[in-house]
mmCIF file as Biopython writes it, N, C-alpha, C and O atoms, coordinates in Angstrom:
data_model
#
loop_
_atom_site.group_PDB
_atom_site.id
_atom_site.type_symbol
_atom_site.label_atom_id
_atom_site.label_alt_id
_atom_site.label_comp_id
_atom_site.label_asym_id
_atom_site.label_entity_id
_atom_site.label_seq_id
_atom_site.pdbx_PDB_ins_code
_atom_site.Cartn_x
_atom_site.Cartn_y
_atom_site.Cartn_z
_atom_site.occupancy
_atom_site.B_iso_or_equiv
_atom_site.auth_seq_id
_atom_site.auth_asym_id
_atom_site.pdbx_PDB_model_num
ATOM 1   N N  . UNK A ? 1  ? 15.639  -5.679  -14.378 1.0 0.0 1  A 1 
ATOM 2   C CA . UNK A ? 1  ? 14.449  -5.785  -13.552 1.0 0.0 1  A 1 
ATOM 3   C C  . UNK A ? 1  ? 13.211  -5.819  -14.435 1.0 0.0 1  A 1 
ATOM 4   O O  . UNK A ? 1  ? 13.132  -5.222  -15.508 1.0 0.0 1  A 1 
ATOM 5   N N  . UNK A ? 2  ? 12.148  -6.644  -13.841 1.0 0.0 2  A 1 
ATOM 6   C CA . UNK A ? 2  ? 11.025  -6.383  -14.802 1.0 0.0 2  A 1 
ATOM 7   C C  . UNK A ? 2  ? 9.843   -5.478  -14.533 1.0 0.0 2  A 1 
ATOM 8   O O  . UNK A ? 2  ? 9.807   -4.822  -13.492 1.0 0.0 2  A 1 
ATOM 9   N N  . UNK A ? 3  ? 8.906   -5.419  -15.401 1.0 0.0 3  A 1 
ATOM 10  C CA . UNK A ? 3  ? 8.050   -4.023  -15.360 1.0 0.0 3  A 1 
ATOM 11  C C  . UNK A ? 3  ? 7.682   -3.995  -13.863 1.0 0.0 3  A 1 
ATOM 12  O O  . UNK A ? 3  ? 7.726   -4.811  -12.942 1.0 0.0 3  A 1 
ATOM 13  N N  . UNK A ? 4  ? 7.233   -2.489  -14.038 1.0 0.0 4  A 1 
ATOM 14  C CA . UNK A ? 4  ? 6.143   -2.230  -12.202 1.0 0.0 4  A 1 
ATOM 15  C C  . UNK A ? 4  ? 4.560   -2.764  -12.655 1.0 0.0 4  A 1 
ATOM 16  O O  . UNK A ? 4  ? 3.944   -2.162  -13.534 1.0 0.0 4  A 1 
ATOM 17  N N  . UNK A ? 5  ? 4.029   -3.859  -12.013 1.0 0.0 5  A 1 
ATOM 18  C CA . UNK A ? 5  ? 2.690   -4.217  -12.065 1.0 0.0 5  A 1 
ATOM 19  C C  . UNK A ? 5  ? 2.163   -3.629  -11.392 1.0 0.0 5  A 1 
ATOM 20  O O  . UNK A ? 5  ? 1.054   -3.192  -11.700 1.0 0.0 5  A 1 
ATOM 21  N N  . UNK A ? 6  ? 2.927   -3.280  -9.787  1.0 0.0 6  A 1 
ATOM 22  C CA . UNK A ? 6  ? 1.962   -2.747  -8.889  1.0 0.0 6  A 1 
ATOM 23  C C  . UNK A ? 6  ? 2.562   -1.607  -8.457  1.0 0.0 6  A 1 
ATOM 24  O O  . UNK A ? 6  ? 3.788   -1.676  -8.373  1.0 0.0 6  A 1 
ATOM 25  N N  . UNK A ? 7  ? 1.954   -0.386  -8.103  1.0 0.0 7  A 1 
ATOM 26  C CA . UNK A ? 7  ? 2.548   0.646   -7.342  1.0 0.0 7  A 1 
ATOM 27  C C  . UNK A ? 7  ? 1.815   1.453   -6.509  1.0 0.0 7  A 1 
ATOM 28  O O  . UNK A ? 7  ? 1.019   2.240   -7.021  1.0 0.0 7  A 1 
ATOM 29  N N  . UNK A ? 8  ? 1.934   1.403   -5.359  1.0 0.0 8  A 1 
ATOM 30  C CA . UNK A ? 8  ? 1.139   2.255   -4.359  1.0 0.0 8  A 1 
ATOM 31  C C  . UNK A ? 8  ? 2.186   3.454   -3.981  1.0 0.0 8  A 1 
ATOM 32  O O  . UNK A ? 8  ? 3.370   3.159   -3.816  1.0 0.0 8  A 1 
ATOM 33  N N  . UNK A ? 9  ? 1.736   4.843   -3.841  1.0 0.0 9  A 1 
ATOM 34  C CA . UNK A ? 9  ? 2.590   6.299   -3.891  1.0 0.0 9  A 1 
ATOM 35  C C  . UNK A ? 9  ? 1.550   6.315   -2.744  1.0 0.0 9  A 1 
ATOM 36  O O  . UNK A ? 9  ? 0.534   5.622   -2.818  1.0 0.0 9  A 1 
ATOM 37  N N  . UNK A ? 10 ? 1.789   7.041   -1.776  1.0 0.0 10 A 1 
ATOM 38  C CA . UNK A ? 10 ? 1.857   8.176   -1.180  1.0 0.0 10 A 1 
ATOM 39  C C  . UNK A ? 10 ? 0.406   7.804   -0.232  1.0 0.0 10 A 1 
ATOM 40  O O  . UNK A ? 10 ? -0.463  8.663   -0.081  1.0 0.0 10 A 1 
ATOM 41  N N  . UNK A ? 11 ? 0.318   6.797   0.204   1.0 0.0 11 A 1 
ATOM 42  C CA . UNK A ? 11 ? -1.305  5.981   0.794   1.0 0.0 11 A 1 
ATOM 43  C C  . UNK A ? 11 ? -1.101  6.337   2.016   1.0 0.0 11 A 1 
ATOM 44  O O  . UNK A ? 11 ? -0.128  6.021   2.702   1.0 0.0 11 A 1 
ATOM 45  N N  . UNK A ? 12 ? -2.221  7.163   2.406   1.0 0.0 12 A 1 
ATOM 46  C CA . UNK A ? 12 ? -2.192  7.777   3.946   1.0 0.0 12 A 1 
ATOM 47  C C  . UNK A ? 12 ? -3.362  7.101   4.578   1.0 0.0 12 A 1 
ATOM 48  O O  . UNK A ? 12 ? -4.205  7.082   3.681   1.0 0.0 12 A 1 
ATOM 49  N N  . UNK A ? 13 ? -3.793  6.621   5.478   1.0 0.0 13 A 1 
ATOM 50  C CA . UNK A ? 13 ? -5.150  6.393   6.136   1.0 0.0 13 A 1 
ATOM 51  C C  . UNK A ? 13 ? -5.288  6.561   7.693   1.0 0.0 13 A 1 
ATOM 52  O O  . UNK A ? 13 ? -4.466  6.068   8.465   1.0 0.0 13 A 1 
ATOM 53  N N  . UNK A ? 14 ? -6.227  7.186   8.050   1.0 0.0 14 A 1 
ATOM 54  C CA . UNK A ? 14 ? -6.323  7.171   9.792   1.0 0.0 14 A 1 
ATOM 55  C C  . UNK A ? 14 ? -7.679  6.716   10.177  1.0 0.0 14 A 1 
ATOM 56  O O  . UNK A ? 14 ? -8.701  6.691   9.490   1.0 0.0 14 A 1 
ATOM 57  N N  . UNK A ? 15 ? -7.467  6.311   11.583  1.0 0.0 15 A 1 
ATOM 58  C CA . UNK A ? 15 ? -8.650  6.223   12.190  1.0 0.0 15 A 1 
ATOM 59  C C  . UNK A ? 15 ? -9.010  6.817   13.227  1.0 0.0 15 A 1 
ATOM 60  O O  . UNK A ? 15 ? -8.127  7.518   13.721  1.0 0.0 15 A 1 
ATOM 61  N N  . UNK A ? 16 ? -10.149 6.803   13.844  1.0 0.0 16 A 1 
ATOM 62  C CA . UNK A ? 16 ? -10.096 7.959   14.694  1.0 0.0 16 A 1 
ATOM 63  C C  . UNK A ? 16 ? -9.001  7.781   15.932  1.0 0.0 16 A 1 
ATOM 64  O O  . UNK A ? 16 ? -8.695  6.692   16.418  1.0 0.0 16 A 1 
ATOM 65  N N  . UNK A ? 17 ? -8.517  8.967   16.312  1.0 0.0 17 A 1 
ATOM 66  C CA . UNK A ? 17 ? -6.974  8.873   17.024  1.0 0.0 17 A 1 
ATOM 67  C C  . UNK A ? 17 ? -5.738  8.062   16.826  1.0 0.0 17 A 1 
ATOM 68  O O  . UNK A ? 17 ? -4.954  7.692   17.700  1.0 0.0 17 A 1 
ATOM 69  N N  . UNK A ? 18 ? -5.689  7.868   15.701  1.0 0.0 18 A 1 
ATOM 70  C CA . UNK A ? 18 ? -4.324  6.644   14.811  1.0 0.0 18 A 1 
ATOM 71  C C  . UNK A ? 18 ? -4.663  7.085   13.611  1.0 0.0 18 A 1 
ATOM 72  O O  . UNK A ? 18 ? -5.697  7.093   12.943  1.0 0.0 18 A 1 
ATOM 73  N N  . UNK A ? 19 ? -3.061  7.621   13.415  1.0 0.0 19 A 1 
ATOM 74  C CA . UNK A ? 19 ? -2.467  7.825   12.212  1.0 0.0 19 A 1 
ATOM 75  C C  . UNK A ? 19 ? -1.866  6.305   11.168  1.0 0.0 19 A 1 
ATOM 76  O O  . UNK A ? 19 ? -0.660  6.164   10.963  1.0 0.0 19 A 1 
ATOM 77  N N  . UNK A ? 20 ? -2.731  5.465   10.702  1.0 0.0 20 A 1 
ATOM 78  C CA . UNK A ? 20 ? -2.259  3.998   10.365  1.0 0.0 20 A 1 
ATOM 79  C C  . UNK A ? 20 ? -1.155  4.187   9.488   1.0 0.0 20 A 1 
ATOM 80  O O  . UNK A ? 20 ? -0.086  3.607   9.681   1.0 0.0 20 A 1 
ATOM 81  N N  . UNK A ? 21 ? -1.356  4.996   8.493   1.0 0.0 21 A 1 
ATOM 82  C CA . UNK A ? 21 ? -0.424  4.759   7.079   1.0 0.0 21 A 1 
ATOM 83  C C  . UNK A ? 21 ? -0.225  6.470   7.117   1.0 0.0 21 A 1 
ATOM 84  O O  . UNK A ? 21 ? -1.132  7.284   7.292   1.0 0.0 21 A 1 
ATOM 85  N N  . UNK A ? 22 ? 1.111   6.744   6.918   1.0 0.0 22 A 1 
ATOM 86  C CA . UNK A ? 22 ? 1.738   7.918   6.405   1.0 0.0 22 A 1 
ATOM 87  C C  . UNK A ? 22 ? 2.776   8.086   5.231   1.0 0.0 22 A 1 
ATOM 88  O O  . UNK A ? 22 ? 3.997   7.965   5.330   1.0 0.0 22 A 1 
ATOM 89  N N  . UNK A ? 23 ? 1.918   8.443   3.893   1.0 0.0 23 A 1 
ATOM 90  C CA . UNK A ? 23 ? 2.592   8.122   3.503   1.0 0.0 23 A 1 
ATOM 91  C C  . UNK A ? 23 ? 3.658   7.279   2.915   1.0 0.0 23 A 1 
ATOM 92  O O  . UNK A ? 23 ? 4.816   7.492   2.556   1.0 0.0 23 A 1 
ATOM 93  N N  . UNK A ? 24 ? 2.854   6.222   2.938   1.0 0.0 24 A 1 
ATOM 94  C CA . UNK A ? 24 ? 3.741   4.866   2.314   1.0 0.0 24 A 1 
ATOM 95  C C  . UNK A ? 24 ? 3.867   4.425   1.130   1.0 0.0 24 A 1 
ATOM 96  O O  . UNK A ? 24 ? 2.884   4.339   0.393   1.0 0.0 24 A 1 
ATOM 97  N N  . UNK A ? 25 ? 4.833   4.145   0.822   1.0 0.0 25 A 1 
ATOM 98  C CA . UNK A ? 25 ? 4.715   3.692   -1.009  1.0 0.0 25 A 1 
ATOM 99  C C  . UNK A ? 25 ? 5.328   2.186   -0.992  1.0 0.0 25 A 1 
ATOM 100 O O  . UNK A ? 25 ? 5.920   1.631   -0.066  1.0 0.0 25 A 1 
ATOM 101 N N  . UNK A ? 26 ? 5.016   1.687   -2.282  1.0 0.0 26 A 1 
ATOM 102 C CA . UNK A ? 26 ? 5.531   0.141   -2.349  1.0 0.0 26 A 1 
ATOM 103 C C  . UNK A ? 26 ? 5.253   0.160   -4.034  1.0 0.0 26 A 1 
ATOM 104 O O  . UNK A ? 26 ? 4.407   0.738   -4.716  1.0 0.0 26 A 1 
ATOM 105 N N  . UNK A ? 27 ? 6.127   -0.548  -4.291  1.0 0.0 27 A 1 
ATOM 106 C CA . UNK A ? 27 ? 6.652   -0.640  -6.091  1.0 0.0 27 A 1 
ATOM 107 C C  . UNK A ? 27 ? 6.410   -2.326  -5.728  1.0 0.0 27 A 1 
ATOM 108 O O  . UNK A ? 27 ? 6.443   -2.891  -4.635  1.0 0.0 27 A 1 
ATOM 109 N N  . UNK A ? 28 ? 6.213   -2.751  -6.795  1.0 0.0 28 A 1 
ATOM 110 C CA . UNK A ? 28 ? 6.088   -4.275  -6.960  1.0 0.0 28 A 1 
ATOM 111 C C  . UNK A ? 28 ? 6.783   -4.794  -8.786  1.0 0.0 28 A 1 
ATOM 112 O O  . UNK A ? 28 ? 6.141   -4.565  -9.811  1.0 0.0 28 A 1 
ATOM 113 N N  . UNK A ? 29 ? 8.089   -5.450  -8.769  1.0 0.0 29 A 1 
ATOM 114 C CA . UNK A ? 29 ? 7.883   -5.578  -10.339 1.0 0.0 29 A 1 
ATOM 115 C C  . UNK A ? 29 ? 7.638   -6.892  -10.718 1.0 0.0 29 A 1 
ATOM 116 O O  . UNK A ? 29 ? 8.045   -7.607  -9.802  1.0 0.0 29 A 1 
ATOM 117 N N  . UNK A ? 30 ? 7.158   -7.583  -11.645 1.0 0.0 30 A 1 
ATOM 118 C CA . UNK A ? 30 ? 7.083   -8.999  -12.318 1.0 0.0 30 A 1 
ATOM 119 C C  . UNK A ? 30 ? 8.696   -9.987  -11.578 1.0 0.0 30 A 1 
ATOM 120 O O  . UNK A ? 30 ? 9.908   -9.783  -11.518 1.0 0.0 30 A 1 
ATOM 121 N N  . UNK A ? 31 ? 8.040   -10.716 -11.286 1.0 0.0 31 A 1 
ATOM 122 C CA . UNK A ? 31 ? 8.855   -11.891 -10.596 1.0 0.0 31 A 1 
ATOM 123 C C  . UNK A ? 31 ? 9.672   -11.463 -9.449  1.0 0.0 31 A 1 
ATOM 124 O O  . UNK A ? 31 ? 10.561  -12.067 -8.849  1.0 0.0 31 A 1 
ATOM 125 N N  . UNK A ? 32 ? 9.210   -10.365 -9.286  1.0 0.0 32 A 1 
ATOM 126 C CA . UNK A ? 32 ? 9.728   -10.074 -7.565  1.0 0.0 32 A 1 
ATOM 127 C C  . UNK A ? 32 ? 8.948   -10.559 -6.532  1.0 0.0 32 A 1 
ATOM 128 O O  . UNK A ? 32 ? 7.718   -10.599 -6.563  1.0 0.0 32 A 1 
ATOM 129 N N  . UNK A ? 33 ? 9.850   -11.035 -5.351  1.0 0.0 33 A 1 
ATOM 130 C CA . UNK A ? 33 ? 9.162   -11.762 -4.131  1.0 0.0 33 A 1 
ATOM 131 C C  . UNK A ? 33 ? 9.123   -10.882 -2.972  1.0 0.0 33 A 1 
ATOM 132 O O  . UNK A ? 33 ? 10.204  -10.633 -2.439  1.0 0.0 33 A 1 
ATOM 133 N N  . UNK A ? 34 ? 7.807   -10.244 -2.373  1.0 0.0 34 A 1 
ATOM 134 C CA . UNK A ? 34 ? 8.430   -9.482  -1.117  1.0 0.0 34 A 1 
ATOM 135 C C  . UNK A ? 34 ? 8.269   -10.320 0.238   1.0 0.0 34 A 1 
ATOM 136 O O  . UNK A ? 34 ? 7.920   -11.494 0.362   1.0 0.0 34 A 1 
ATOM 137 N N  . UNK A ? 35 ? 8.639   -9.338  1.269   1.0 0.0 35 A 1 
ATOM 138 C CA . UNK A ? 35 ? 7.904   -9.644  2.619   1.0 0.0 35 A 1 
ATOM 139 C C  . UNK A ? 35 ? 7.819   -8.343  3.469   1.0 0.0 35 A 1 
ATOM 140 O O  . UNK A ? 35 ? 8.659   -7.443  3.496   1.0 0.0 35 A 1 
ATOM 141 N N  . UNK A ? 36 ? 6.651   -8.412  4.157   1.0 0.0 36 A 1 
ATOM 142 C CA . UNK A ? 36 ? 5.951   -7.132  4.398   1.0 0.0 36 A 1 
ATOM 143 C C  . UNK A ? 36 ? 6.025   -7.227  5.722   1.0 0.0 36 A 1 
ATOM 144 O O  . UNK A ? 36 ? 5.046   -7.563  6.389   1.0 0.0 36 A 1 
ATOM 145 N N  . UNK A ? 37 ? 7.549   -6.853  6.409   1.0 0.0 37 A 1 
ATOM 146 C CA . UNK A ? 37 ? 7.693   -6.551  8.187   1.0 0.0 37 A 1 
ATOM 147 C C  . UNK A ? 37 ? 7.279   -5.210  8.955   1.0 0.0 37 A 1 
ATOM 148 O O  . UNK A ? 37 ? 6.982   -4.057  8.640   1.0 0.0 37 A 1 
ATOM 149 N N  . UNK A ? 38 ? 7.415   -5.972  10.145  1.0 0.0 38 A 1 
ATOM 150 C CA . UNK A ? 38 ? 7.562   -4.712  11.020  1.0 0.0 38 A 1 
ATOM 151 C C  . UNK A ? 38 ? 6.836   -4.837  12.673  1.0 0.0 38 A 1 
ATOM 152 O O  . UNK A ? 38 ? 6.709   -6.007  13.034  1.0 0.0 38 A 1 
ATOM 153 N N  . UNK A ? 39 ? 6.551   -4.203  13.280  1.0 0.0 39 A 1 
ATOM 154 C CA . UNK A ? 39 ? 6.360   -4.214  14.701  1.0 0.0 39 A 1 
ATOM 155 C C  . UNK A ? 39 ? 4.778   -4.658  14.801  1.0 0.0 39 A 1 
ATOM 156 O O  . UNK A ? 39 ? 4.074   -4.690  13.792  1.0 0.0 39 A 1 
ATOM 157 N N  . UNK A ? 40 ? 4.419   -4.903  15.743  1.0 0.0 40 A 1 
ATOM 158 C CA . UNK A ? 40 ? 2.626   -4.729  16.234  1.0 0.0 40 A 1 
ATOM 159 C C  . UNK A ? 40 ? 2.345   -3.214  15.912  1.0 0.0 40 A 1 
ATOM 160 O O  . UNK A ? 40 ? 2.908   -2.254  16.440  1.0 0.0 40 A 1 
ATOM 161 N N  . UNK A ? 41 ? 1.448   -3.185  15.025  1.0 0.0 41 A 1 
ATOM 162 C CA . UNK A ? 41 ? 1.283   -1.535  15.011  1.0 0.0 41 A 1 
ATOM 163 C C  . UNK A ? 41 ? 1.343   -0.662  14.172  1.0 0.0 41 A 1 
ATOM 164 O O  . UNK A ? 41 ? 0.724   0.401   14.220  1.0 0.0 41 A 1 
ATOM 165 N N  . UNK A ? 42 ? 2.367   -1.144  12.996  1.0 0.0 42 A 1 
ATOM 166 C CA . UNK A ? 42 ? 3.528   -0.641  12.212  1.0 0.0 42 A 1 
ATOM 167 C C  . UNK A ? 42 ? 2.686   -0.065  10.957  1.0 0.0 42 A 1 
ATOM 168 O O  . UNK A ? 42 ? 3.134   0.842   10.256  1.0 0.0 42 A 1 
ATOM 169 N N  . UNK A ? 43 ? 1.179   -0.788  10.691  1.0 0.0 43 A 1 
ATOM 170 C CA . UNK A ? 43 ? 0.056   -0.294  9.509   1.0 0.0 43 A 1 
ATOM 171 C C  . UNK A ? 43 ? 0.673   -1.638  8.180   1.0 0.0 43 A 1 
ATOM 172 O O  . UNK A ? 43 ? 0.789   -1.235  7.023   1.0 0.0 43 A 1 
ATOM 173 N N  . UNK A ? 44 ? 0.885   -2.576  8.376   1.0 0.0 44 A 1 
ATOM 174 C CA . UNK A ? 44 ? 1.128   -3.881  7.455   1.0 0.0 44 A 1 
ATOM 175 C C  . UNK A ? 44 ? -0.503  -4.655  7.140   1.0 0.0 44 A 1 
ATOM 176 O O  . UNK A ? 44 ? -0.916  -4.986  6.029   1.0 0.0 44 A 1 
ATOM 177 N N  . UNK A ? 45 ? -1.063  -4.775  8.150   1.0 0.0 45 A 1 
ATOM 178 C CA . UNK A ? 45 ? -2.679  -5.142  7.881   1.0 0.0 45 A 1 
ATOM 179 C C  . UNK A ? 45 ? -2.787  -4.140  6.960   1.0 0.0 45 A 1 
ATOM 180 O O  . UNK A ? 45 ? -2.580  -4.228  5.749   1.0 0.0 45 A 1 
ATOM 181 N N  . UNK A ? 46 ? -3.280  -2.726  7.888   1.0 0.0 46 A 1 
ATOM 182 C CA . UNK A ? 46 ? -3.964  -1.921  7.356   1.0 0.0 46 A 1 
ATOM 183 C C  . UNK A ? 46 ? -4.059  -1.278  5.858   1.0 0.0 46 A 1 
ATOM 184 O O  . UNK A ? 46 ? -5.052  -0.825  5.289   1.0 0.0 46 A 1 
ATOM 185 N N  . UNK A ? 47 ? -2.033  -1.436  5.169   1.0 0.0 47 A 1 
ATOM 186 C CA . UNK A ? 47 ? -1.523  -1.348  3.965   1.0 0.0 47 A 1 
ATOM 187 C C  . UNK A ? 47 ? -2.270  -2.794  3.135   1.0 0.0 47 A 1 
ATOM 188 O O  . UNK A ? 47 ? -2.646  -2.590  1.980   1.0 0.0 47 A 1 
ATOM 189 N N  . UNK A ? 48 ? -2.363  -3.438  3.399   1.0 0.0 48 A 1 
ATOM 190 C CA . UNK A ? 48 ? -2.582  -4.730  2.718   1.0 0.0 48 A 1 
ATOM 191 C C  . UNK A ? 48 ? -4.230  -4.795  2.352   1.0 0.0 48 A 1 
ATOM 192 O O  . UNK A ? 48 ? -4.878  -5.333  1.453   1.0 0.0 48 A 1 
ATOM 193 N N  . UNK A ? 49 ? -4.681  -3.669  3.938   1.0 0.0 49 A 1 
ATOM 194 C CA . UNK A ? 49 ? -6.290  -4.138  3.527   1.0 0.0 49 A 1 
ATOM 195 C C  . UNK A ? 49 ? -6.655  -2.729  2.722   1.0 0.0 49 A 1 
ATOM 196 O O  . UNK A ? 49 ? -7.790  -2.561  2.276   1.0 0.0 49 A 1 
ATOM 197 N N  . UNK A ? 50 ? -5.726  -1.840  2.586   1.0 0.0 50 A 1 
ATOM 198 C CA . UNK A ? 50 ? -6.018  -0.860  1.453   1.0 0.0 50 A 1 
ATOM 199 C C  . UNK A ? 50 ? -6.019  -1.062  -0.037  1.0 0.0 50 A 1 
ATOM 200 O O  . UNK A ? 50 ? -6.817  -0.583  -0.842  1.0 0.0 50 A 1 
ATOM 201 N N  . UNK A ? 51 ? -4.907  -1.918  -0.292  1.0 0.0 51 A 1 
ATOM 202 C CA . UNK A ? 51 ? -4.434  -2.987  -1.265  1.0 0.0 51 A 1 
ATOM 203 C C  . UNK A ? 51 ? -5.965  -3.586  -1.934  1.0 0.0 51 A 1 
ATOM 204 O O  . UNK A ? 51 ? -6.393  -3.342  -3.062  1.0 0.0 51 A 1 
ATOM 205 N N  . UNK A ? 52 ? -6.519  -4.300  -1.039  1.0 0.0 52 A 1 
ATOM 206 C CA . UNK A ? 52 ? -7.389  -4.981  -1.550  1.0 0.0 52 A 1 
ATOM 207 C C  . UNK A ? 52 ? -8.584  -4.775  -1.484  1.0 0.0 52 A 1 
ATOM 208 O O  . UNK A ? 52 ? -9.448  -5.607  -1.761  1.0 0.0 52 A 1 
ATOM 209 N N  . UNK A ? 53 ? -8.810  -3.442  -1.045  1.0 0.0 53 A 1 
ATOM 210 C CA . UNK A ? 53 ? -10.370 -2.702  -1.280  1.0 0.0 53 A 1 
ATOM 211 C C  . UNK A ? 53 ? -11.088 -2.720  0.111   1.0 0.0 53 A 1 
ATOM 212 O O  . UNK A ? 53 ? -11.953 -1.859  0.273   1.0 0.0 53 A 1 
ATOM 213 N N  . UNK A ? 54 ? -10.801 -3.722  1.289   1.0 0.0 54 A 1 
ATOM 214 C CA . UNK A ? 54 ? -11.379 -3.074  2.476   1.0 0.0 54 A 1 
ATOM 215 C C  . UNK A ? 54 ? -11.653 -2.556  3.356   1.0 0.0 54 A 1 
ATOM 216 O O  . UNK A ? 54 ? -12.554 -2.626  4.191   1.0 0.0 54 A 1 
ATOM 217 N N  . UNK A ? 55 ? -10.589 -1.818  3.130   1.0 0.0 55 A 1 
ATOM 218 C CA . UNK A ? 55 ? -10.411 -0.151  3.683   1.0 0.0 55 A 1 
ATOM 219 C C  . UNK A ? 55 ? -10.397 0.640   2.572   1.0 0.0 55 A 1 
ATOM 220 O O  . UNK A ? 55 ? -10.044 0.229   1.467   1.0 0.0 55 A 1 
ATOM 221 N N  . UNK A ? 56 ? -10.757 1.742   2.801   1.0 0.0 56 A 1 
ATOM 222 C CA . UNK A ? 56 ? -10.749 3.430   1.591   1.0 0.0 56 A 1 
ATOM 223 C C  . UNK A ? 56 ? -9.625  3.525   2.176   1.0 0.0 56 A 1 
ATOM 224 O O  . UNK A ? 56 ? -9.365  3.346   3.366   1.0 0.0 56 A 1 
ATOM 225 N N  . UNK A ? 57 ? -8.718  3.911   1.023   1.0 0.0 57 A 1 
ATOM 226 C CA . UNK A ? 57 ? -7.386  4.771   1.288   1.0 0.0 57 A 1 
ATOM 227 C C  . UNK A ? 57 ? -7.936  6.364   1.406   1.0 0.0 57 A 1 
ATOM 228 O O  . UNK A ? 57 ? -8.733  6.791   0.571   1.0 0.0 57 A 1 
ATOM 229 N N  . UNK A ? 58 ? -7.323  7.409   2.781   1.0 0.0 58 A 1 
ATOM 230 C CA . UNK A ? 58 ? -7.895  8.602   2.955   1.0 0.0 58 A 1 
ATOM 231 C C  . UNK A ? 58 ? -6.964  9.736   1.499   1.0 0.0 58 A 1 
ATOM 232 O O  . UNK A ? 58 ? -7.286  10.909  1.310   1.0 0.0 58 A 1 
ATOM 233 N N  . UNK A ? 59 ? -6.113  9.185   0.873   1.0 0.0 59 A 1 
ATOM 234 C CA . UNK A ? 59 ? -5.055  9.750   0.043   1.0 0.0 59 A 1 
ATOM 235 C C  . UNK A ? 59 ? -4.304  8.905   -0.492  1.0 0.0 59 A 1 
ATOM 236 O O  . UNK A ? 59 ? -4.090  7.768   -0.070  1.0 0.0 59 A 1 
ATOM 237 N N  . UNK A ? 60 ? -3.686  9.594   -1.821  1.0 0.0 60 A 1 
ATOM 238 C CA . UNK A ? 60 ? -2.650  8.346   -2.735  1.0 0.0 60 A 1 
ATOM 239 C C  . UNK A ? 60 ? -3.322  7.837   -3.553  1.0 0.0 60 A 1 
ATOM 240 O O  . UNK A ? 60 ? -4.547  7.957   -3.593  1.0 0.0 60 A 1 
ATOM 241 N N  . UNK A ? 61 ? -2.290  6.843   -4.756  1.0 0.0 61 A 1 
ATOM 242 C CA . UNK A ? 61 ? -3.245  6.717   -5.634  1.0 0.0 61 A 1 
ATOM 243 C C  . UNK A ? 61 ? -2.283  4.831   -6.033  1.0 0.0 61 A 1 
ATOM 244 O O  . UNK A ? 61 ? -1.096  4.826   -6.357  1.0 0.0 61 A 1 
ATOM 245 N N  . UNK A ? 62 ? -2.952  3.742   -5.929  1.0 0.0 62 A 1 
ATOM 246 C CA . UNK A ? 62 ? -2.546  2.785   -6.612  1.0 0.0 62 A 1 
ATOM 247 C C  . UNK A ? 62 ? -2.952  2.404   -7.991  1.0 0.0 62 A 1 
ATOM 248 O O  . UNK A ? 62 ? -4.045  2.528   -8.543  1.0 0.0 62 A 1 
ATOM 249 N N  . UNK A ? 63 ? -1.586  1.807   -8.517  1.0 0.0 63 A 1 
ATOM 250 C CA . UNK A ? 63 ? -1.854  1.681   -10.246 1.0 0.0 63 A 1 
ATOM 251 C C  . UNK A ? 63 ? -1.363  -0.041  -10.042 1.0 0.0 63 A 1 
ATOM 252 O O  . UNK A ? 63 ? -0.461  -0.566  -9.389  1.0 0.0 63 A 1 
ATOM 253 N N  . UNK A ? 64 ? -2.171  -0.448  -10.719 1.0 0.0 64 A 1 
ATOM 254 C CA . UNK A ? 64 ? -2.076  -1.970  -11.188 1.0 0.0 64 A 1 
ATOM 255 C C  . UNK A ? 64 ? -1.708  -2.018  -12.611 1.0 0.0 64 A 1 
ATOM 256 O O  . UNK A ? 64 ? -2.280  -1.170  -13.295 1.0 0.0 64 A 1 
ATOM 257 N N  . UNK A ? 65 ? -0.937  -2.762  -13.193 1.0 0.0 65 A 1 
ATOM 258 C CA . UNK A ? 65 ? -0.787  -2.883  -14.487 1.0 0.0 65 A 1 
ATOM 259 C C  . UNK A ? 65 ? -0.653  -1.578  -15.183 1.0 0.0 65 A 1 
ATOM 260 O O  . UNK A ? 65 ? -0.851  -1.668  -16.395 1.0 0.0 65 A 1 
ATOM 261 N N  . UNK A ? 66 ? -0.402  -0.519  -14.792 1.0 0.0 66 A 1 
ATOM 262 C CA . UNK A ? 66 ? -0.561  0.483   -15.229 1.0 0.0 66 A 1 
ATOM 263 C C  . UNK A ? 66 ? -1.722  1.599   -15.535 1.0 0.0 66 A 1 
ATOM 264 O O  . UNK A ? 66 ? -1.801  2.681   -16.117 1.0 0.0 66 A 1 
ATOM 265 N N  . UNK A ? 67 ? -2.611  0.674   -14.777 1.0 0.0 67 A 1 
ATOM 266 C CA . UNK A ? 67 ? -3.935  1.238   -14.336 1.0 0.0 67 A 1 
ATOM 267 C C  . UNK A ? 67 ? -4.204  1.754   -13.133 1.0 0.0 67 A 1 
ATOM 268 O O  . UNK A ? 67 ? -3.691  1.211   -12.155 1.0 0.0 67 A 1 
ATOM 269 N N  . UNK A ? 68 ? -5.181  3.067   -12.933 1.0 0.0 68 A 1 
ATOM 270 C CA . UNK A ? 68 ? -4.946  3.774   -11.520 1.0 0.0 68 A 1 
ATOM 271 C C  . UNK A ? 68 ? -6.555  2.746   -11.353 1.0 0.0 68 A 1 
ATOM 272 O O  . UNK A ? 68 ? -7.272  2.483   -12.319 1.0 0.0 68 A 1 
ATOM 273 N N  . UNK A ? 69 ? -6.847  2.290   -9.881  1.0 0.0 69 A 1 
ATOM 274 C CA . UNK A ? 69 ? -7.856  1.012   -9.348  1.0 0.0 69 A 1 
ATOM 275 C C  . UNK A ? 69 ? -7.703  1.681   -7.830  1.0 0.0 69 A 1 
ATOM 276 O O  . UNK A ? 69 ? -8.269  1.163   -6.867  1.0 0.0 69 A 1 
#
């Protein structure tokens, strides 16, 4: 397998009365392909828009390249 580029541990976020993300983690390594399922509801936006800065994660910590970002 190849290195972890990306790793999100332990990313919690809510909004008021919704619990979006509990706790979720996701490993990513070099030349891996994912796909990111699940129900209406499930926190797949909300993980994705933590991912990319437009949401604050309320907890957890993502490392890129081995960098915490």
């Amino acid at each position: 397998m190849g290195e972890v580029i990306l790793q999100m541990k332990d990313i919690d976020k809510s909004f008021p009365g919704v619990h979006a993300l509990d706790h979720v983690d996701l490993e990513v390594r070099r030349g891996e392909v994912h796909a990111l399922m699940g129900e209406n509801g499930a926190g797949k936006s909300t993980l994705m828009k933590v991912l990319t800065g437009i949401y604050k994660k309320d907890s957890g910590s993502i490392t890129y390249k081995g960098k915490e970002v």
